[in-house]
C-alpha positions as CSV (number, residue, x, y, z in Angstrom):
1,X,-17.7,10.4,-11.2
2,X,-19.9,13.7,-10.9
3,X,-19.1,15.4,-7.7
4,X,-20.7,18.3,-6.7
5,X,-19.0,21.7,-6.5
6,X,-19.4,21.5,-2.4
7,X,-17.8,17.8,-2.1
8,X,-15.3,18.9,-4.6
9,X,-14.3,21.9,-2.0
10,X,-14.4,19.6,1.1
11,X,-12.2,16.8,-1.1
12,X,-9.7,19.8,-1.7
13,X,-9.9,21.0,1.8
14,X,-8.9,17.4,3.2
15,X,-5.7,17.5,0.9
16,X,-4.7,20.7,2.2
17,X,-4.9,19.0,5.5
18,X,-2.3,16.2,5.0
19,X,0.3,17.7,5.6
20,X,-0.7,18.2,9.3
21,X,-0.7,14.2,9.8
22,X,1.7,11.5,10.7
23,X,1.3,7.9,10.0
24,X,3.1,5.0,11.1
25,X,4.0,2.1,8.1
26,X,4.5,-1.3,9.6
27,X,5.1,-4.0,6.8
28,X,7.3,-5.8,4.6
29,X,10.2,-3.6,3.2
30,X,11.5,-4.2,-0.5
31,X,13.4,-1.8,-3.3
32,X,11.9,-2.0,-6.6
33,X,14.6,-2.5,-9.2
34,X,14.2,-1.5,-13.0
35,X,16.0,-2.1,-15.7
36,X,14.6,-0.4,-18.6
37,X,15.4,-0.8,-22.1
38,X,14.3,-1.8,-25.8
39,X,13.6,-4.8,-27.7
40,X,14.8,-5.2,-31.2
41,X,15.6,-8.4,-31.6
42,X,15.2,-12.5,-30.6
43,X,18.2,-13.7,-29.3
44,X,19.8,-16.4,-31.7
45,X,20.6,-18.4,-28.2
46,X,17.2,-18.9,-27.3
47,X,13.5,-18.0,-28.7
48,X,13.6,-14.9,-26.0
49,X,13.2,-10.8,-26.6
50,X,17.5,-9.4,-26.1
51,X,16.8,-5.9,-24.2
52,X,19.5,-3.4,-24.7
53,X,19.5,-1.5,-21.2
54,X,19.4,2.1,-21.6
55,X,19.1,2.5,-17.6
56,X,17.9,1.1,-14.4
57,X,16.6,2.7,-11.0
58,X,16.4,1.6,-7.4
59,X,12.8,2.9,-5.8
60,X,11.2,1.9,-2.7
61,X,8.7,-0.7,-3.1
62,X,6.1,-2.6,-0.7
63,X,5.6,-0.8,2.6
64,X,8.7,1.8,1.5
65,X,6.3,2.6,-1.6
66,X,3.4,3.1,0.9
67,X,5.8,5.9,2.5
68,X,6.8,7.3,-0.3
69,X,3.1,7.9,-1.2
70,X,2.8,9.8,2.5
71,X,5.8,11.8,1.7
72,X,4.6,13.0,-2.1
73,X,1.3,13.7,-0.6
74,X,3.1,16.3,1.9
75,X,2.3,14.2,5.3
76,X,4.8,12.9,7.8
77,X,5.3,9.2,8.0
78,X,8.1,6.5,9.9
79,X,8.6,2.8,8.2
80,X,8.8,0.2,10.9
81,X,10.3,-3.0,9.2
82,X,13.1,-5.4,8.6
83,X,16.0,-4.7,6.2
84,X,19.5,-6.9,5.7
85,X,22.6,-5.6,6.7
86,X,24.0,-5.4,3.6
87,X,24.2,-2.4,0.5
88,X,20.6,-2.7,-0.5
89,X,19.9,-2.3,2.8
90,X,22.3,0.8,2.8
91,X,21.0,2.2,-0.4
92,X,17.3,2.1,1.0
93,X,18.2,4.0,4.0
94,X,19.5,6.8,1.9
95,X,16.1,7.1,0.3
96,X,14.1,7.4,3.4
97,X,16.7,9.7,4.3
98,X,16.4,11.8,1.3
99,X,13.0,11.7,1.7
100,X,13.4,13.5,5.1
101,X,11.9,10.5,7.1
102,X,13.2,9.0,10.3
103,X,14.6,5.2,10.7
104,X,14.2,4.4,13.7
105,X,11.7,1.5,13.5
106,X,14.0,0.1,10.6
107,X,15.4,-3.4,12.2
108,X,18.5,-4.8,10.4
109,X,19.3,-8.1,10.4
110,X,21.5,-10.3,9.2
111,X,19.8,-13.5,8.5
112,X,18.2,-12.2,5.4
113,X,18.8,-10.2,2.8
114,X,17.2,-6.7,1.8
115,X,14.2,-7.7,-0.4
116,X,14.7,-6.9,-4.0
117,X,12.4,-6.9,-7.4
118,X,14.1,-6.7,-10.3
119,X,11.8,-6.0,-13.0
120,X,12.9,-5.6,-16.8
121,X,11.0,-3.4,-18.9
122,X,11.1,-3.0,-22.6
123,X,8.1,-0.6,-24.7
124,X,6.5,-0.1,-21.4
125,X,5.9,-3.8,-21.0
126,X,7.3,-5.7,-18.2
127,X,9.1,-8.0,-19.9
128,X,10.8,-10.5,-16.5
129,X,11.2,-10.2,-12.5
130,X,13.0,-12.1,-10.4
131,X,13.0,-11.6,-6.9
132,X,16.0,-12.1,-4.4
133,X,13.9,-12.5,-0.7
134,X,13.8,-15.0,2.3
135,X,10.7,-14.8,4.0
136,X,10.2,-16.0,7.7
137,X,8.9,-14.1,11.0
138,X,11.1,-12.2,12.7
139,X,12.6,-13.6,15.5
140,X,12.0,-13.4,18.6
141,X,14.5,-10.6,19.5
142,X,13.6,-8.6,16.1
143,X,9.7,-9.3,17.3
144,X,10.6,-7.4,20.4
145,X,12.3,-4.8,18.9
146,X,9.6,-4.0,16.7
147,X,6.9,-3.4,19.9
148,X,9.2,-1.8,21.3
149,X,9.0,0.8,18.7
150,X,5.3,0.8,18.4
151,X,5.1,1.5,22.3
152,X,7.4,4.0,22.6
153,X,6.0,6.3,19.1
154,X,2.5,4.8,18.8
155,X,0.8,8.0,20.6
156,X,2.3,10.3,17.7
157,X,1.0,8.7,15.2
158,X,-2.5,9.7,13.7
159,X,-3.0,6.6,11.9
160,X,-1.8,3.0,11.1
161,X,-1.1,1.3,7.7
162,X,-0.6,-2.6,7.5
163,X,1.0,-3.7,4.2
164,X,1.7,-6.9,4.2
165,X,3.5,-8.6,1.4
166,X,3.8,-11.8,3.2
167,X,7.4,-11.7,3.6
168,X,7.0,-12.7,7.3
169,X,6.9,-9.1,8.9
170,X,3.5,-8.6,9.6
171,X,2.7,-12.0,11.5
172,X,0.5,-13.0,14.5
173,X,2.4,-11.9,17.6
174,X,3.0,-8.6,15.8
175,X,-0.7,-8.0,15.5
176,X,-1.7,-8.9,18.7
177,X,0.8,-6.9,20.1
178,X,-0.6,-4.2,18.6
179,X,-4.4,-4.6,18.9
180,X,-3.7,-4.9,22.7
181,X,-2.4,-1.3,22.7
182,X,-4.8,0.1,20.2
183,X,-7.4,-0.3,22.2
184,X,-8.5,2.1,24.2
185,X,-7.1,4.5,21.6
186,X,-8.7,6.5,18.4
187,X,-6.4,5.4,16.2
188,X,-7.4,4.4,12.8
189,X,-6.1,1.0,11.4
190,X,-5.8,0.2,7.6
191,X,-4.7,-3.0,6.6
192,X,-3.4,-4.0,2.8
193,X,-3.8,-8.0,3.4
194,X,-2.4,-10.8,1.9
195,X,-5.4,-13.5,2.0
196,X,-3.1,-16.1,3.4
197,X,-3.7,-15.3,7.4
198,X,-7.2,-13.1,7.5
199,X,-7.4,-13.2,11.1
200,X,-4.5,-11.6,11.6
201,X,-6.3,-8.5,10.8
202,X,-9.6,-9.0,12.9
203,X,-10.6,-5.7,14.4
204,X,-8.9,-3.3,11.4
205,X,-10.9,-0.1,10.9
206,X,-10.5,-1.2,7.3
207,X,-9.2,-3.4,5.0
208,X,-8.2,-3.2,1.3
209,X,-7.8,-6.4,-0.8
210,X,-7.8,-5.9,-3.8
211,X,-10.7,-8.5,-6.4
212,X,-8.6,-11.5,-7.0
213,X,-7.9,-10.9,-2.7
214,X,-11.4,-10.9,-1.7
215,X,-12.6,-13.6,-3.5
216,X,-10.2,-16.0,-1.8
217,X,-10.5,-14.4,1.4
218,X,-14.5,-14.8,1.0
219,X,-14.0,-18.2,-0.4
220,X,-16.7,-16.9,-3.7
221,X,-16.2,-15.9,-6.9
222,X,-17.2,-12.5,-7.6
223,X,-19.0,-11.6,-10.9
224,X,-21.6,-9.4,-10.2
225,X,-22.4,-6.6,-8.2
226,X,-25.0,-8.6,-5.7
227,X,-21.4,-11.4,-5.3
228,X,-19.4,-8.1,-4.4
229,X,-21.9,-7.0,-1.6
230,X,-22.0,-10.6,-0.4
231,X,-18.2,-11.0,-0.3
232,X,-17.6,-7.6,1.5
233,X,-20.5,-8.5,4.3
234,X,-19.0,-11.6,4.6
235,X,-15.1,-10.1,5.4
236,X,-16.4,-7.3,7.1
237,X,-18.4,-9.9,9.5
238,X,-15.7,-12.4,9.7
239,X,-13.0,-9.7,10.2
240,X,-15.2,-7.4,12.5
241,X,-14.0,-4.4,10.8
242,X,-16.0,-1.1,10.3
243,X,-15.4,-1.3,6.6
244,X,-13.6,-3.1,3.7
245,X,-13.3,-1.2,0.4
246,X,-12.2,-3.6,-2.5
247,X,-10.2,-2.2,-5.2
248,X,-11.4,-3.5,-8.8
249,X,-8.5,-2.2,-11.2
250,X,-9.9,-0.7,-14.2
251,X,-13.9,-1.3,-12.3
252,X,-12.7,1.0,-9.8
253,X,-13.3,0.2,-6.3
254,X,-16.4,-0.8,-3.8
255,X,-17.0,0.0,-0.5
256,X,-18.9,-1.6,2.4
257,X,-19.9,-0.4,5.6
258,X,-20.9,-2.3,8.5
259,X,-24.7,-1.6,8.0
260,X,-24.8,0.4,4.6
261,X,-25.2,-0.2,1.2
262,X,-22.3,-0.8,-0.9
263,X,-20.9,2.6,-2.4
264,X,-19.2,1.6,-5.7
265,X,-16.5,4.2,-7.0
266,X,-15.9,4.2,-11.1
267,X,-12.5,4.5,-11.9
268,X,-10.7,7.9,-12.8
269,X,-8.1,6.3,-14.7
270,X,-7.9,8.1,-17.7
271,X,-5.2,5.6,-19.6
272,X,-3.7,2.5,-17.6
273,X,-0.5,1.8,-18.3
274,X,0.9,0.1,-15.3
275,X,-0.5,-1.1,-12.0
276,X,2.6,-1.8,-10.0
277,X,2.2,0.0,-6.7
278,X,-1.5,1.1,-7.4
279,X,-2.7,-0.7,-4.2
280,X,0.1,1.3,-2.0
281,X,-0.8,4.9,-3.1
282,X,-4.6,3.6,-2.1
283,X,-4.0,2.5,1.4
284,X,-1.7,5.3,2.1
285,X,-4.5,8.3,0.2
286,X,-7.2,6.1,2.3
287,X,-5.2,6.0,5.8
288,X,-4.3,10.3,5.6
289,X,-8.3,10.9,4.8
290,X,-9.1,9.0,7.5
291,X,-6.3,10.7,9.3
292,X,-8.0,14.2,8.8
293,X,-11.3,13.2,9.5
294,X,-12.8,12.3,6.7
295,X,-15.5,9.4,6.3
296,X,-14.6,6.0,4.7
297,X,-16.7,7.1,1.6
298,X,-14.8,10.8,1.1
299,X,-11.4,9.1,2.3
300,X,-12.1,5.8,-0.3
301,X,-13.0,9.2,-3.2
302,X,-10.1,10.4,-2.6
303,X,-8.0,7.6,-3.1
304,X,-9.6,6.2,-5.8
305,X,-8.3,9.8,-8.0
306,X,-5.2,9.1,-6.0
307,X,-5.0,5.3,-7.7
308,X,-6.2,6.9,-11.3
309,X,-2.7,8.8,-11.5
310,X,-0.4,6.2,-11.1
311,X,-1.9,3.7,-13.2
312,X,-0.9,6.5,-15.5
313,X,2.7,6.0,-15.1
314,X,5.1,3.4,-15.4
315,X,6.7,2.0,-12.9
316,X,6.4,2.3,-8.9
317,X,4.5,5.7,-9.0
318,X,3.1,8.3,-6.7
319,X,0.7,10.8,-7.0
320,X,1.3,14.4,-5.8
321,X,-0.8,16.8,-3.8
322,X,-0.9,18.8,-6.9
323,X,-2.3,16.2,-9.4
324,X,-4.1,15.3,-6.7
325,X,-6.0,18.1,-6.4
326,X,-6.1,18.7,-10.3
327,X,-7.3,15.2,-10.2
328,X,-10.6,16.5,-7.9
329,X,-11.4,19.8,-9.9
Protein backbone atom coordinates (compact mmCIF):
# COMPACT_ATOMS: atom_id res chain seq x y z
CA UNK A 1 0.00 0.00 0.00
CA UNK A 2 1.67 3.38 -1.26
CA UNK A 3 1.09 6.03 1.22
CA UNK A 4 2.13 9.30 0.77
CA UNK A 5 4.92 10.96 2.79
CA UNK A 6 2.12 13.41 4.56
CA UNK A 7 -0.34 10.32 5.54
CA UNK A 8 2.63 8.44 6.58
CA UNK A 9 3.48 11.56 9.07
CA UNK A 10 -0.22 11.84 10.28
CA UNK A 11 -0.27 7.71 10.64
CA UNK A 12 2.89 8.25 12.86
CA UNK A 13 1.46 11.19 14.64
CA UNK A 14 -1.79 9.09 15.73
CA UNK A 15 0.57 6.33 17.29
CA UNK A 16 2.33 8.79 19.28
CA UNK A 17 -1.09 9.70 20.51
CA UNK A 18 -2.04 6.32 22.09
CA UNK A 19 -0.70 6.53 24.79
CA UNK A 20 -2.97 9.44 25.88
CA UNK A 21 -6.21 7.12 25.56
CA UNK A 22 -8.14 4.76 27.70
CA UNK A 23 -10.38 2.07 26.54
CA UNK A 24 -12.79 -0.05 28.15
CA UNK A 25 -12.78 -4.20 27.01
CA UNK A 26 -16.03 -5.76 27.70
CA UNK A 27 -16.10 -9.47 26.42
CA UNK A 28 -15.46 -13.06 26.91
CA UNK A 29 -12.25 -13.62 29.00
CA UNK A 30 -9.94 -16.87 28.18
CA UNK A 31 -6.01 -17.76 28.71
CA UNK A 32 -4.42 -19.13 25.70
CA UNK A 33 -2.45 -22.20 26.72
CA UNK A 34 0.64 -23.57 24.57
CA UNK A 35 2.38 -26.40 24.60
CA UNK A 36 5.10 -26.32 22.27
CA UNK A 37 7.16 -28.99 21.06
CA UNK A 38 8.53 -31.36 18.13
CA UNK A 39 7.40 -34.18 16.17
CA UNK A 40 9.65 -37.00 15.40
CA UNK A 41 7.70 -39.77 15.36
CA UNK A 42 4.03 -41.68 14.97
CA UNK A 43 3.10 -43.17 18.02
CA UNK A 44 3.03 -47.12 17.78
CA UNK A 45 -0.48 -46.73 19.92
CA UNK A 46 -2.23 -44.97 17.45
CA UNK A 47 -1.65 -43.49 13.75
CA UNK A 48 -1.08 -39.89 15.57
CA UNK A 49 2.22 -37.35 15.51
CA UNK A 50 4.01 -38.01 19.62
CA UNK A 51 5.18 -34.32 20.45
CA UNK A 52 8.00 -34.09 22.89
CA UNK A 53 7.17 -30.83 24.91
CA UNK A 54 9.99 -28.55 25.13
CA UNK A 55 7.74 -25.86 26.96
CA UNK A 56 4.39 -24.37 27.39
CA UNK A 57 3.06 -20.70 28.24
CA UNK A 58 -0.16 -19.27 29.71
CA UNK A 59 -1.08 -15.75 27.61
CA UNK A 60 -4.29 -13.90 27.65
CA UNK A 61 -6.48 -14.73 24.99
CA UNK A 62 -10.10 -13.42 23.72
CA UNK A 63 -10.96 -10.09 25.18
CA UNK A 64 -7.57 -10.35 27.69
CA UNK A 65 -5.65 -10.53 24.11
CA UNK A 66 -7.62 -7.47 23.04
CA UNK A 67 -5.97 -5.70 26.22
CA UNK A 68 -2.96 -6.87 25.87
CA UNK A 69 -2.84 -5.31 22.37
CA UNK A 70 -3.90 -1.79 24.24
CA UNK A 71 -1.17 -2.18 26.68
CA UNK A 72 1.85 -3.12 23.85
CA UNK A 73 0.51 -0.30 21.99
CA UNK A 74 1.31 2.12 25.08
CA UNK A 75 -2.55 3.08 25.86
CA UNK A 76 -4.53 2.52 29.04
CA UNK A 77 -7.14 -0.04 29.04
CA UNK A 78 -9.64 -2.07 32.02
CA UNK A 79 -11.14 -5.67 31.07
CA UNK A 80 -14.71 -5.95 32.25
CA UNK A 81 -15.59 -9.84 32.15
CA UNK A 82 -16.26 -13.07 33.89
CA UNK A 83 -13.43 -15.32 35.25
CA UNK A 84 -13.84 -18.71 37.75
CA UNK A 85 -12.75 -18.66 41.03
CA UNK A 86 -10.29 -21.01 40.69
CA UNK A 87 -6.12 -20.86 39.75
CA UNK A 88 -6.54 -20.02 36.17
CA UNK A 89 -8.52 -17.50 37.27
CA UNK A 90 -5.70 -16.48 39.72
CA UNK A 91 -2.97 -16.89 37.17
CA UNK A 92 -4.86 -14.35 34.75
CA UNK A 93 -5.18 -11.81 37.29
CA UNK A 94 -1.45 -11.81 37.76
CA UNK A 95 -1.08 -10.93 34.08
CA UNK A 96 -3.34 -8.02 34.02
CA UNK A 97 -1.56 -7.10 37.00
CA UNK A 98 1.80 -7.31 35.53
CA UNK A 99 0.61 -5.59 32.78
CA UNK A 100 -0.15 -2.55 35.10
CA UNK A 101 -3.99 -2.78 34.37
CA UNK A 102 -6.83 -2.48 36.91
CA UNK A 103 -9.45 -5.40 37.82
CA UNK A 104 -12.04 -4.03 38.87
CA UNK A 105 -14.64 -4.90 36.25
CA UNK A 106 -13.27 -8.58 36.48
CA UNK A 107 -16.47 -10.65 37.98
CA UNK A 108 -15.60 -14.08 39.55
CA UNK A 109 -17.76 -16.69 39.77
CA UNK A 110 -18.06 -19.82 40.70
CA UNK A 111 -20.43 -21.60 38.46
CA UNK A 112 -17.83 -21.81 35.76
CA UNK A 113 -14.63 -22.27 35.19
CA UNK A 114 -11.79 -19.76 33.78
CA UNK A 115 -11.96 -20.36 30.01
CA UNK A 116 -8.92 -22.20 28.72
CA UNK A 117 -7.37 -23.12 25.02
CA UNK A 118 -4.88 -25.46 25.07
CA UNK A 119 -3.32 -25.49 21.90
CA UNK A 120 -0.31 -27.94 20.97
CA UNK A 121 2.19 -26.85 18.52
CA UNK A 122 4.84 -28.81 16.87
CA UNK A 123 7.18 -27.04 13.59
CA UNK A 124 5.02 -24.09 13.95
CA UNK A 125 1.89 -26.02 13.07
CA UNK A 126 -0.87 -26.30 15.43
CA UNK A 127 -1.09 -29.67 15.74
CA UNK A 128 -4.64 -30.11 18.57
CA UNK A 129 -6.85 -27.77 20.95
CA UNK A 130 -9.08 -28.57 23.35
CA UNK A 131 -10.99 -26.23 25.19
CA UNK A 132 -12.09 -26.46 28.88
CA UNK A 133 -15.34 -23.61 28.97
CA UNK A 134 -19.01 -23.47 30.03
CA UNK A 135 -20.77 -20.88 28.24
CA UNK A 136 -24.16 -19.33 29.50
CA UNK A 137 -25.18 -15.52 30.31
CA UNK A 138 -24.25 -14.29 33.39
CA UNK A 139 -26.72 -14.30 35.84
CA UNK A 140 -28.68 -12.04 36.90
CA UNK A 141 -26.57 -10.81 39.88
CA UNK A 142 -23.23 -11.00 37.72
CA UNK A 143 -25.48 -9.04 34.93
CA UNK A 144 -25.88 -6.34 37.50
CA UNK A 145 -22.55 -6.27 38.56
CA UNK A 146 -21.19 -5.78 35.27
CA UNK A 147 -23.55 -2.30 34.66
CA UNK A 148 -22.67 -1.41 37.58
CA UNK A 149 -19.19 -1.15 36.47
CA UNK A 150 -19.89 0.43 33.16
CA UNK A 151 -21.90 3.23 35.02
CA UNK A 152 -19.68 3.99 37.48
CA UNK A 153 -16.19 4.20 34.83
CA UNK A 154 -17.97 4.64 31.54
CA UNK A 155 -17.22 8.57 31.45
CA UNK A 156 -13.33 7.68 31.57
CA UNK A 157 -13.25 5.79 28.95
CA UNK A 158 -12.39 7.22 25.34
CA UNK A 159 -13.66 4.22 23.62
CA UNK A 160 -15.51 0.87 23.70
CA UNK A 161 -14.38 -2.54 22.37
CA UNK A 162 -16.95 -5.55 22.15
CA UNK A 163 -15.23 -8.95 21.66
CA UNK A 164 -17.45 -11.38 21.82
CA UNK A 165 -16.44 -14.94 21.69
CA UNK A 166 -19.83 -16.18 22.40
CA UNK A 167 -19.16 -17.56 25.66
CA UNK A 168 -22.33 -15.91 27.02
CA UNK A 169 -20.69 -12.49 28.35
CA UNK A 170 -21.67 -10.24 25.83
CA UNK A 171 -25.57 -10.98 25.60
CA UNK A 172 -28.69 -8.88 25.08
CA UNK A 173 -29.40 -7.27 28.45
CA UNK A 174 -25.72 -6.34 28.56
CA UNK A 175 -25.98 -4.42 25.28
CA UNK A 176 -28.96 -2.69 25.93
CA UNK A 177 -27.82 -1.68 29.03
CA UNK A 178 -25.18 -0.13 27.48
CA UNK A 179 -26.61 1.54 24.37
CA UNK A 180 -29.14 3.21 26.86
CA UNK A 181 -26.12 5.02 28.43
CA UNK A 182 -24.17 5.62 25.30
CA UNK A 183 -26.36 7.67 24.10
CA UNK A 184 -26.19 10.97 24.49
CA UNK A 185 -22.41 10.48 24.71
CA UNK A 186 -19.32 10.61 22.02
CA UNK A 187 -18.13 7.54 22.65
CA UNK A 188 -17.00 5.35 19.95
CA UNK A 189 -18.26 1.70 19.90
CA UNK A 190 -16.30 -1.26 18.10
CA UNK A 191 -17.76 -4.46 18.10
CA UNK A 192 -15.74 -7.98 17.14
CA UNK A 193 -19.09 -10.13 16.56
CA UNK A 194 -19.88 -13.47 16.62
CA UNK A 195 -22.69 -13.86 13.68
CA UNK A 196 -24.83 -15.81 16.05
CA UNK A 197 -26.96 -12.70 17.59
CA UNK A 198 -26.34 -9.56 15.02
CA UNK A 199 -28.73 -7.41 16.67
CA UNK A 200 -27.14 -7.35 19.60
CA UNK A 201 -24.88 -4.97 18.11
CA UNK A 202 -27.35 -2.51 16.25
CA UNK A 203 -26.15 1.02 16.68
CA UNK A 204 -22.06 0.10 16.98
CA UNK A 205 -19.94 2.85 15.45
CA UNK A 206 -18.33 -0.19 13.73
CA UNK A 207 -18.19 -3.63 13.44
CA UNK A 208 -15.37 -6.09 12.44
CA UNK A 209 -16.32 -9.64 11.32
CA UNK A 210 -14.09 -11.09 9.79
CA UNK A 211 -15.01 -13.02 5.63
CA UNK A 212 -16.34 -16.32 6.74
CA UNK A 213 -18.41 -13.70 9.59
CA UNK A 214 -19.92 -11.53 7.15
CA UNK A 215 -21.10 -13.88 4.82
CA UNK A 216 -23.31 -15.60 7.37
CA UNK A 217 -24.22 -12.45 8.97
CA UNK A 218 -25.27 -11.12 5.30
CA UNK A 219 -26.76 -14.49 4.46
CA UNK A 220 -24.40 -14.30 0.76
CA UNK A 221 -21.52 -15.80 -0.34
CA UNK A 222 -18.82 -13.43 -1.08
CA UNK A 223 -16.55 -13.94 -4.15
CA UNK A 224 -16.06 -10.81 -5.68
CA UNK A 225 -15.48 -7.37 -4.94
CA UNK A 226 -19.15 -6.16 -6.16
CA UNK A 227 -20.55 -9.36 -3.32
CA UNK A 228 -18.25 -7.64 -0.64
CA UNK A 229 -19.87 -4.12 -1.20
CA UNK A 230 -23.20 -5.71 -1.23
CA UNK A 231 -22.63 -7.68 1.97
CA UNK A 232 -21.11 -4.60 3.91
CA UNK A 233 -24.30 -2.26 2.76
CA UNK A 234 -26.40 -4.88 3.72
CA UNK A 235 -24.82 -5.18 7.69
CA UNK A 236 -24.18 -1.71 7.84
CA UNK A 237 -28.07 -1.08 6.90
CA UNK A 238 -29.33 -3.92 9.01
CA UNK A 239 -27.02 -3.07 11.86
CA UNK A 240 -27.38 0.78 11.50
CA UNK A 241 -23.80 1.32 12.14
CA UNK A 242 -21.59 4.14 10.67
CA UNK A 243 -19.22 1.56 9.19
CA UNK A 244 -18.28 -2.17 9.01
CA UNK A 245 -14.72 -2.96 7.96
CA UNK A 246 -14.31 -6.78 7.10
CA UNK A 247 -11.09 -8.35 7.60
CA UNK A 248 -10.09 -10.71 4.56
CA UNK A 249 -6.80 -12.60 6.05
CA UNK A 250 -4.23 -12.72 3.49
CA UNK A 251 -6.90 -10.21 1.04
CA UNK A 252 -6.48 -7.76 3.62
CA UNK A 253 -9.42 -5.91 4.75
CA UNK A 254 -12.51 -3.74 3.20
CA UNK A 255 -14.13 -1.01 4.51
CA UNK A 256 -17.69 0.54 4.08
CA UNK A 257 -19.06 3.65 5.01
CA UNK A 258 -22.51 4.54 5.38
CA UNK A 259 -22.76 6.44 1.98
CA UNK A 260 -19.11 5.83 0.49
CA UNK A 261 -17.47 3.67 -1.66
CA UNK A 262 -15.87 0.66 -0.35
CA UNK A 263 -12.09 1.42 0.63
CA UNK A 264 -10.26 -1.92 0.18
CA UNK A 265 -6.82 -2.20 2.21
CA UNK A 266 -4.11 -4.88 0.66
CA UNK A 267 -2.52 -6.73 3.17
CA UNK A 268 0.97 -5.77 4.77
CA UNK A 269 1.70 -9.17 5.80
CA UNK A 270 4.95 -9.85 4.74
CA UNK A 271 5.00 -13.82 5.66
CA UNK A 272 1.92 -15.40 7.56
CA UNK A 273 2.64 -17.74 9.86
CA UNK A 274 -0.19 -17.81 12.31
CA UNK A 275 -3.46 -16.00 12.58
CA UNK A 276 -4.47 -16.77 16.13
CA UNK A 277 -5.37 -13.39 17.75
CA UNK A 278 -5.04 -11.36 14.36
CA UNK A 279 -8.65 -10.19 14.70
CA UNK A 280 -7.95 -8.86 18.50
CA UNK A 281 -4.80 -6.62 17.66
CA UNK A 282 -7.42 -5.22 14.75
CA UNK A 283 -10.23 -4.16 16.81
CA UNK A 284 -8.03 -2.91 19.53
CA UNK A 285 -5.37 -0.75 16.65
CA UNK A 286 -9.05 0.27 15.08
CA UNK A 287 -10.82 1.29 18.52
CA UNK A 288 -7.31 3.64 19.80
CA UNK A 289 -7.37 5.40 16.11
CA UNK A 290 -10.72 6.10 16.49
CA UNK A 291 -9.87 7.06 20.10
CA UNK A 292 -7.44 9.78 18.86
CA UNK A 293 -9.43 11.09 16.23
CA UNK A 294 -8.71 9.52 13.38
CA UNK A 295 -11.27 8.64 10.52
CA UNK A 296 -12.52 4.93 10.02
CA UNK A 297 -10.25 4.84 6.75
CA UNK A 298 -6.76 6.16 8.70
CA UNK A 299 -7.84 4.16 11.95
CA UNK A 300 -8.83 0.83 9.58
CA UNK A 301 -4.77 1.80 7.81
CA UNK A 302 -3.51 1.59 10.73
CA UNK A 303 -4.74 -1.51 11.90
CA UNK A 304 -4.42 -3.28 9.00
CA UNK A 305 -0.05 -2.83 9.48
CA UNK A 306 -1.03 -3.54 13.04
CA UNK A 307 -2.68 -7.19 11.82
CA UNK A 308 0.48 -7.65 9.22
CA UNK A 309 2.88 -8.08 12.41
CA UNK A 310 1.30 -10.59 14.19
CA UNK A 311 0.45 -12.88 11.43
CA UNK A 312 4.14 -12.76 11.56
CA UNK A 313 4.47 -14.51 14.79
CA UNK A 314 3.40 -17.52 16.31
CA UNK A 315 1.20 -17.80 18.69
CA UNK A 316 -1.20 -15.13 20.51
CA UNK A 317 0.89 -12.00 19.36
CA UNK A 318 0.95 -8.28 19.61
CA UNK A 319 2.33 -5.71 17.77
CA UNK A 320 4.30 -2.85 19.46
CA UNK A 321 4.32 0.93 19.03
CA UNK A 322 7.68 0.47 17.66
CA UNK A 323 7.05 -2.07 14.87
CA UNK A 324 4.20 -0.32 14.47
CA UNK A 325 5.56 2.62 13.40
CA UNK A 326 8.47 0.78 11.48
CA UNK A 327 5.50 -0.95 9.98
CA UNK A 328 4.19 2.72 8.54
CA UNK A 329 7.64 4.23 7.29
Amino acid sequence: MNLSNTKKKQLRDAVGKFSSANILVLGDIIVDHFIWGAVSRISPEAPVPVVDVTHENLLLGGAANVLHNLYAQNSRASLCGLIGNDAMGDHLLKLLAELGSPSAGIVRTLDRPTILKTRIVAQHQQVVRFDREKTGAPSQEQLEEICRFIDDNLDSFDAIIISDYNKGMINQPMMDHLRDRLKNMNIPLIVDPKPQHPERFRGATIITPNLHEAERMADMAIKTEEDLQTAAHLLQKKLASNAVLITRGEAGMALYEKGRPLFTIPTMAKEVYDVTGAGDTVIATLALGLAVGLTAADAATIANFAAGIVVGKVGTATASTAELLEAIG
